[in-house]
ZALUM-416970 format. One record per atom (N, C-alpha, C, O, CB): x, y, z; residue in one letter. Coordinates in pm, whole numbers, plus 50000, padded with zeros to 5 digits. Each point is the difference from the previous one (the first is absolute). Glycine has a CB too. Example, Ala and Ser with C-alpha at 12.3 -4.5 7.8 and 13.67 -1.06 7.14 Angstrom:
513194943150780A 499115011950000A 500905012050000A 501044999850066A 497074988550059A 501545022249803S 500825011950006S 499235010950073S 500515011150017S 500674982649768S 
END
This chain:
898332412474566X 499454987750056X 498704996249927X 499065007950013X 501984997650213X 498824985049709X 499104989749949X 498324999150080X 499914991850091X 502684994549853X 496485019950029X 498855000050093X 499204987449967X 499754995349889X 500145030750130X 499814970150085X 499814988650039X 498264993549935X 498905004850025X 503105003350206X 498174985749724X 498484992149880X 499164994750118X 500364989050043X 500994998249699X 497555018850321X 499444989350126X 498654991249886X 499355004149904X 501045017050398X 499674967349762X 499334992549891X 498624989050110X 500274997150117X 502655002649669X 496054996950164X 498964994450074X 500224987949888X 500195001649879X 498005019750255X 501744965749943X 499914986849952X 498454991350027X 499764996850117X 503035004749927X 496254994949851X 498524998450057X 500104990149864X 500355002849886X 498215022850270X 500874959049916X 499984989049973X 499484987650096X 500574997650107X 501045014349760X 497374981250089X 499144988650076X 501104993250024X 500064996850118X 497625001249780X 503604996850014X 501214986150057X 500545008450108X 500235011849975X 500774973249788X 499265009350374X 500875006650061X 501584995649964X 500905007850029X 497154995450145X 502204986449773X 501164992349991X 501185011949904X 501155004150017X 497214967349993X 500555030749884X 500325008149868X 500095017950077X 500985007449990X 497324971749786X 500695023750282X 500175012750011X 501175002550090X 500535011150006X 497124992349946X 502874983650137X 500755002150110X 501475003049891X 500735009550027X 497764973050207X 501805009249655X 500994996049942X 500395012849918X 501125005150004X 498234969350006X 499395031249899X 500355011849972X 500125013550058X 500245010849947X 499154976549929X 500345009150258X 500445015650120X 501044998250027X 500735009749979X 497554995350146X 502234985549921X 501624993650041X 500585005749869X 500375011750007X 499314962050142X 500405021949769X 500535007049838X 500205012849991X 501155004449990X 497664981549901X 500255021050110X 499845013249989X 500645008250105X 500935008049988X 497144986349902X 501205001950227X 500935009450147X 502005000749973X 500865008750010X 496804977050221X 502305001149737X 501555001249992X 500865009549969X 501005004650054X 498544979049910X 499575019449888X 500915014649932X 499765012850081X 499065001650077X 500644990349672X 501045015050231X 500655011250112X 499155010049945X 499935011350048X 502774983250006X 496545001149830X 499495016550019X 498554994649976X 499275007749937X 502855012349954X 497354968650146X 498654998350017X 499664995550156X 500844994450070X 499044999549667X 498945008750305X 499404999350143X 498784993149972X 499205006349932X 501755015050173X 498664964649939X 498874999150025X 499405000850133X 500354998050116X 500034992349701X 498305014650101X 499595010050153X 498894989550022X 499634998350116X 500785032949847X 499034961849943X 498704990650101X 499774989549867X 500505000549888X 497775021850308X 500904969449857X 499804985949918X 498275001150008X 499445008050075X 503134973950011X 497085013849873X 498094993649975X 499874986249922X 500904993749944X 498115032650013X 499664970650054X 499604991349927X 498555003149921X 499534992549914X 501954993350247X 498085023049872X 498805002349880X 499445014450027X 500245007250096X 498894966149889X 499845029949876X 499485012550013X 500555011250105X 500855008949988X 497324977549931X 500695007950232X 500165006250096X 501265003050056X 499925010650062X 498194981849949X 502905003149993X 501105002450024X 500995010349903X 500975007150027X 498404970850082X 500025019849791X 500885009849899X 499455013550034X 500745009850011X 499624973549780X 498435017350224X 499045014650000X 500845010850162X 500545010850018X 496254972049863X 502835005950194X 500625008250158X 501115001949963X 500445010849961X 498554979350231X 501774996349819X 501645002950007X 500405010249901X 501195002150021X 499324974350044X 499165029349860X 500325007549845X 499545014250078X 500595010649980X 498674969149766X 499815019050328X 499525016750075X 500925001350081X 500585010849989X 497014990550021X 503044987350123X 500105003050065X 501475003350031X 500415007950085X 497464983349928X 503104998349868X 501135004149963X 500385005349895X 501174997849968X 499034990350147X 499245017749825X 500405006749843X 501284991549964X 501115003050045X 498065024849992X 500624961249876X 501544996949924X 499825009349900X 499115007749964X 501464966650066X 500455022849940X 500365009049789X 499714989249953X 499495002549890X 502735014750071X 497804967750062X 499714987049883X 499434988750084X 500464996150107X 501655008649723X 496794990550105X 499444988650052X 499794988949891X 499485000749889X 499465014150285X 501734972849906X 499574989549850X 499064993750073X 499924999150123X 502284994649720X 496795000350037X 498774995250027X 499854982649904X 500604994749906X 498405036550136X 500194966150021X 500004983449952X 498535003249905X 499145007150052X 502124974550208X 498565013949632X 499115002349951X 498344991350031X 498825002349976X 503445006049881X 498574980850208X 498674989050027X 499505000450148X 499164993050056X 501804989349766X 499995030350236X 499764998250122X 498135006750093X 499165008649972X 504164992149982X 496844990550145X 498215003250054X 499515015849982X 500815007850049X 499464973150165X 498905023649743X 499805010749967X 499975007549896X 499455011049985X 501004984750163X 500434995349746X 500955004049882X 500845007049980X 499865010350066X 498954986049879X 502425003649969X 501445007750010X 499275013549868X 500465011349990X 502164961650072X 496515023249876X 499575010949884X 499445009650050X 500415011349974X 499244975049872X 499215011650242X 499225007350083X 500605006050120X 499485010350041X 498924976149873X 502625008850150X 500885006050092X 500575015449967X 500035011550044X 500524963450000X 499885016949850X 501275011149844X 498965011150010X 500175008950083X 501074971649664X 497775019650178X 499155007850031X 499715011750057X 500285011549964X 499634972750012X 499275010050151X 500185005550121X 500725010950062X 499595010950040X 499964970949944X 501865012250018X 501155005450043X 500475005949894X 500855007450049X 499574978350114X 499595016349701X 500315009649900X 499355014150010X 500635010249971X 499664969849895X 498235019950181X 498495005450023X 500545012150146X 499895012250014X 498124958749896X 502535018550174X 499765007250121X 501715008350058X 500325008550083X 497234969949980X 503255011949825X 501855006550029X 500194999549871X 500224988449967X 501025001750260X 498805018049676X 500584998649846X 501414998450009X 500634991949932X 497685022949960X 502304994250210X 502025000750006X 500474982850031X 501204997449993X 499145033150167X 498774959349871X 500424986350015X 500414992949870X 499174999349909X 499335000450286X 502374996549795X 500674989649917X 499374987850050X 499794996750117X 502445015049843X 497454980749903X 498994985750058X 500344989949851X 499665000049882X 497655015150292X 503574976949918X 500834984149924X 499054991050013X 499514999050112X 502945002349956X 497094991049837X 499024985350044X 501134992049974X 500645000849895X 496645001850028X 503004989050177X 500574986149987X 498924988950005X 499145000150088X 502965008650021X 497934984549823X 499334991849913X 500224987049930X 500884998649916X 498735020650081X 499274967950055X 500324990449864X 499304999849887X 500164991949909X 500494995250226X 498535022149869X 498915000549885X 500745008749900X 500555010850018X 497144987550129X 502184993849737X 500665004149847X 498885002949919X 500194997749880X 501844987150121X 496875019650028X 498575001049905X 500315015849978X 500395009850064X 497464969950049X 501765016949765X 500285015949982X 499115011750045X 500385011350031X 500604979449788X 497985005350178X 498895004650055X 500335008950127X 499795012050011X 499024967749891X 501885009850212X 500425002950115X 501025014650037X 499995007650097X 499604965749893X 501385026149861X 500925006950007X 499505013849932X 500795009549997X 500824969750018X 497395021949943X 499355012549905X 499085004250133X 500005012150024X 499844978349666X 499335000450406X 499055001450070X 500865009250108X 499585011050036X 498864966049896X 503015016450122X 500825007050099X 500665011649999X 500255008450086X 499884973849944X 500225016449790X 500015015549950X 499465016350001X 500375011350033X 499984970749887X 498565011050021X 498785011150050X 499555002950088X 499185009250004X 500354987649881X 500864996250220X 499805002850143X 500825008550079X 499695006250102X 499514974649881X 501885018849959X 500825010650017X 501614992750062X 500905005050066X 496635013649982X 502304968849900X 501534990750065X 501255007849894X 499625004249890X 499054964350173X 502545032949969X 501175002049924X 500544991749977X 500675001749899X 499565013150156X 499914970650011X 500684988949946X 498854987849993X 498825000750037X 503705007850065X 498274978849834X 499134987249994X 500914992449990X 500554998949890X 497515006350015X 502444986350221X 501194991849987X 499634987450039X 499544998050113X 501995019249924X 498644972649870X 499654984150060X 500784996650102X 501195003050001X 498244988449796X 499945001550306X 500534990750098X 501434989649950X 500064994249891X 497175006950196X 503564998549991X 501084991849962X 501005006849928X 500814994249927X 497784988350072X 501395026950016X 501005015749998X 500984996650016X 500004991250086X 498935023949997X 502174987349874X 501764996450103X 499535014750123X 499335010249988X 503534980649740X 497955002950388X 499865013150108X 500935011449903X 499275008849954X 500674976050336X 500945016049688X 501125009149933X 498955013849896X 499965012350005X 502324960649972X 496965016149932X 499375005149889X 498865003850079X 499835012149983X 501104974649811X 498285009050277X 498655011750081X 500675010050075X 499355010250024X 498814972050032X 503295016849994X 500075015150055X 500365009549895X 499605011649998X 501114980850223X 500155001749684X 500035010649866X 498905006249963X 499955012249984X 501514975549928X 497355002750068X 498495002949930X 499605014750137X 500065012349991X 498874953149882X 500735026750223X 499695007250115X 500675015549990X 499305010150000X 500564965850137X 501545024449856X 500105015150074X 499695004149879X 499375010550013X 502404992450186X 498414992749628X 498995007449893X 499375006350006X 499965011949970X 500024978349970X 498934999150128X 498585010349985X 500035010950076X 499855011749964X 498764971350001X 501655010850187X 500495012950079X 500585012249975X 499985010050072X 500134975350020X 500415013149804X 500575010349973X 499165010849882X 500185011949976X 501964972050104X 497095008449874X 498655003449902X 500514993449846X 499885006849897X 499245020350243X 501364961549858X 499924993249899X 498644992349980X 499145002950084X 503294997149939X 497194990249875X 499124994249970X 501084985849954X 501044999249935X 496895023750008X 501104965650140X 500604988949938X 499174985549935X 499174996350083X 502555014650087X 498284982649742X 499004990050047X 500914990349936X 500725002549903X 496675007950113X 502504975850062X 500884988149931X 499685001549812X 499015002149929X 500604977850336X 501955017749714X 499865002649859X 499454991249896X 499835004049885X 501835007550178X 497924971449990X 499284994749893X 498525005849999X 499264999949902X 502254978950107X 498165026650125X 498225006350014X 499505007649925X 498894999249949X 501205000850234X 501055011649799X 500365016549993X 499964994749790X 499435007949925X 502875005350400X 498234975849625X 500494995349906X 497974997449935X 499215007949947X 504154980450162X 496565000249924X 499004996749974X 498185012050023X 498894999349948X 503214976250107X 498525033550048X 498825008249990X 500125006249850X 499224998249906X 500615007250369X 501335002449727X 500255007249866X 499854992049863X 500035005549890X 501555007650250X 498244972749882X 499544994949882X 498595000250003X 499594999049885X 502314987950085X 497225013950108X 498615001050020X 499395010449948X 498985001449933X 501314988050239X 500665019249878X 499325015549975X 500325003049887X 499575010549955X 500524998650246X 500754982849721X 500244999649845X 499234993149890X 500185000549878X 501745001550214X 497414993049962X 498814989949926X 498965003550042X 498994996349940X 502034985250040X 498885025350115X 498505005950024X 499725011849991X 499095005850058X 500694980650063X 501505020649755X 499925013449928X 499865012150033X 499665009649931X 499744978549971X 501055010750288X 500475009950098X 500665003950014X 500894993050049X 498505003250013X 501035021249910X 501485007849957X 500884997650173X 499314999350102X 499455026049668X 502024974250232X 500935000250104X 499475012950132X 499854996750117X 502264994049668X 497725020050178X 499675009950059X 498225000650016X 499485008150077X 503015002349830X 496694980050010X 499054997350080X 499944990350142X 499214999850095X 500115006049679X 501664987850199X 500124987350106X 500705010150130X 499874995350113X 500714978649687X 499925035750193X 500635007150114X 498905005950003X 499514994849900X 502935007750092X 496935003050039X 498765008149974X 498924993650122X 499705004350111X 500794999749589X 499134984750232X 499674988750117X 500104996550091X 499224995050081X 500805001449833X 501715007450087X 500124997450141X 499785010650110X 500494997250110X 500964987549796X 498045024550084X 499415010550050X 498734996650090X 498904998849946X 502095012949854X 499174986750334X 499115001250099X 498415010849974X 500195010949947X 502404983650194X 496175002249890X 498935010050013X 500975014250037X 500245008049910X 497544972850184X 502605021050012X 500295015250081X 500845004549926X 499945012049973X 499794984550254X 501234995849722X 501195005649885X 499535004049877X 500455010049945X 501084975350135X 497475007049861X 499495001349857X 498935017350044X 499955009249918X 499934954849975X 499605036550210X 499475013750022X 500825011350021X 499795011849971X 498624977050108X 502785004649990X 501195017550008X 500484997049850X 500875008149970X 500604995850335X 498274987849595X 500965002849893X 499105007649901X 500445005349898X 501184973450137X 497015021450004X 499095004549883X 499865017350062X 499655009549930X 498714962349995X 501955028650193X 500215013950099X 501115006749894X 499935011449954X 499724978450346X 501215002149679X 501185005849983X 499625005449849X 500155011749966X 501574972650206X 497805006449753X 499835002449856X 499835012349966X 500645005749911X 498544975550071X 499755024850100X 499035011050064X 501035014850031X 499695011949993X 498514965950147X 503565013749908X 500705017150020X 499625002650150X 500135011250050X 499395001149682X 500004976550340X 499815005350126X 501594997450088X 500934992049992X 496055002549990X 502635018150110X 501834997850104X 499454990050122X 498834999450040X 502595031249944X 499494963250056X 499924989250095X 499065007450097X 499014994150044X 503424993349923X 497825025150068X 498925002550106X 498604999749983X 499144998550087X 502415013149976X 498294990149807X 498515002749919X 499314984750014X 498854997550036X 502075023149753X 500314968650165X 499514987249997X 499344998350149X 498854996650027X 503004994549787X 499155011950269X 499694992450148X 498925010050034X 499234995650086X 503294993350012X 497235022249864X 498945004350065X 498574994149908X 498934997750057X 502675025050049X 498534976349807X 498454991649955X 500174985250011X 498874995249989X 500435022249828X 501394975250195X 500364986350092X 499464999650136X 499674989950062X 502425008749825X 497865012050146X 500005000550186X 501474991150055X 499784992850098X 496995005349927X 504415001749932X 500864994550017X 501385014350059X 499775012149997X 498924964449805X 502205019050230X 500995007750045X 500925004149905X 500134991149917X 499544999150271X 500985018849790X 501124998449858X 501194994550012X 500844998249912X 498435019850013X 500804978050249X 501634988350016X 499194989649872X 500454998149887X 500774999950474X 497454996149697X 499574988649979X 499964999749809X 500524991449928X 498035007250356X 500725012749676X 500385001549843X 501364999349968X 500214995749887X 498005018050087X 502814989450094X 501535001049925X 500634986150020X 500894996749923X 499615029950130X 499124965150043X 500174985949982X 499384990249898X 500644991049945X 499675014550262X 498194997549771X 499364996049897X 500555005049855X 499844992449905X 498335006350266X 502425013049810X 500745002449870X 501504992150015X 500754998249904X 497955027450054X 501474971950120X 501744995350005X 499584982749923X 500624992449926X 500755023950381X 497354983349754X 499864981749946X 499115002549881X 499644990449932X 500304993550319X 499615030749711X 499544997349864X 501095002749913X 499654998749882X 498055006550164X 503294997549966X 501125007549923X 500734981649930X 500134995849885X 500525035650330X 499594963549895X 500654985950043X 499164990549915X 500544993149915X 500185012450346X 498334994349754X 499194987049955X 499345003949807X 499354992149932X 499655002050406X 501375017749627X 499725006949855X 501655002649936X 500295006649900X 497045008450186X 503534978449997X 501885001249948X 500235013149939X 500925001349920X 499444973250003X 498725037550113X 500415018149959X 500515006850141X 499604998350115X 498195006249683X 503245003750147X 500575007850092X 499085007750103X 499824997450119X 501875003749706X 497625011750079X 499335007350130X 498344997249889X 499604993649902X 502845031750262X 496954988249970X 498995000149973X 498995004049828X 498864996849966X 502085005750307X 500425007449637X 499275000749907X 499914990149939X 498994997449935X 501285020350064X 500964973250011X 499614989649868X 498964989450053X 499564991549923X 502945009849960X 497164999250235X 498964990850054X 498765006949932X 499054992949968X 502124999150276X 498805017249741X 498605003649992X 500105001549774X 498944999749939X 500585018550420X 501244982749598X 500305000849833X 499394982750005X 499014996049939X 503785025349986X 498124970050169X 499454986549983X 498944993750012X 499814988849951X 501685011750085X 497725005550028X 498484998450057X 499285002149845X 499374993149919X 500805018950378X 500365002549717X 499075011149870X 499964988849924X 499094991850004X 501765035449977X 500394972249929X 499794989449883X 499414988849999X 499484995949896X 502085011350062X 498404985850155X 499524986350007X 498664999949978X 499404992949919X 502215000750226X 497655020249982X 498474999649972X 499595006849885X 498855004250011X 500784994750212X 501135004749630X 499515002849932X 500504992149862X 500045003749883X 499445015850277X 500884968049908X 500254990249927X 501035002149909X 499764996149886X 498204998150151X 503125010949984X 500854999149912X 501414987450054X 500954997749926X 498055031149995X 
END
């Protein structure tokens, strides 16, 4: 049996957020468990129901970047989709690093956001492909290796368990000079593993090595 994707929907339109919960609930193996419209709502509802995936509006009161954030900070095991009309790239590098797994424009077919959706859920990475297109031309003219740009996307708390790691320390070692838990470190490696496209932990840390020594 198919375990079930519970998902949080948080967006200022109610019209839109109503349209994409209706969407989503339908499929048999997703549950939405609650709706919001800004910040504050993402922060509780996200404590108080643990989804596995929350999509976020990026313009929404509070901000969808700073939300991402937040909730990356305080639940790393969350999957976090921005649905979105903002095509700035800025936006989509800003939501990145924040710790979002997808970046999907508004006006989605329903069919194609639940495809995108159980993706990420599932620990894919997605971002609309003219965005995803045009970043990689950026970072090509602005003479940034591919694996620096993943690199980046590395949160403060992540970029410190990865320099831990560099170091040969065991997850317990990390979480004990973190003052953190080692559930809480082994979630934070699952999304540093994810967001650096390397299997386990050594090649995360070979990838680090090289980078900070500029090769």
């Amino acid at each position: 049996m198919t375990e079930t994707i519970r998902i949080l929907v948080v967006d200022d339109h109610p019209l839109l957020r109503e349209g994409v919960s209706s969407t989503l609930d339908a499929e048999a193996d997703f549950e939405v468990v609650g709706e919001g419209g800004n910040y504050a709502d993402a922060m509780r509802m996200a404590k108080a129901l643990m989804p596995d995936t929350v999509l976020l509006d990026i313009s929404m009161p509070g901000g969808g970047v700073e939300t991402a954030r937040d909730l990356h900070l305080a639940m790393p095991s969350i999957k976090m989709i921005m649905l979105t009309a903002s095509e700035d790239e800025k936006d989509v590098m800003s939501a990145l690093q924040a710790g979002a797994s997808g970046y999907i424009l508004k006006g989605i077919g329903g069919k194609d956001l639940v495809k995108i959706v159980r993706r990420v859920s599932l620990g894919d990475t997605f971002i609309t492909p003219s965005l995803a297109t045009n970043i990689l031309v950026h970072s090509y003219n602005q003479g940034s290796s591919p694996k620096q740009t993943l690199l980046e996307k590395l949160n403060r708390r992540e970029s410190e368990i990865l320099k831990a790691l560099e170091r040969g320390l065991t997850n317990k070692q990390i979480a004990d000079e973190l003052f953190l838990s080692e559930k809480t470190i082994k979630h934070y490696m699952t999304s540093i593993l994810q967001k650096l496209q390397v299997k386990n932990r050594v090649e995360a840390a070979l990838m680090s090595q090289k980078l900070h020594n500029g090769e």
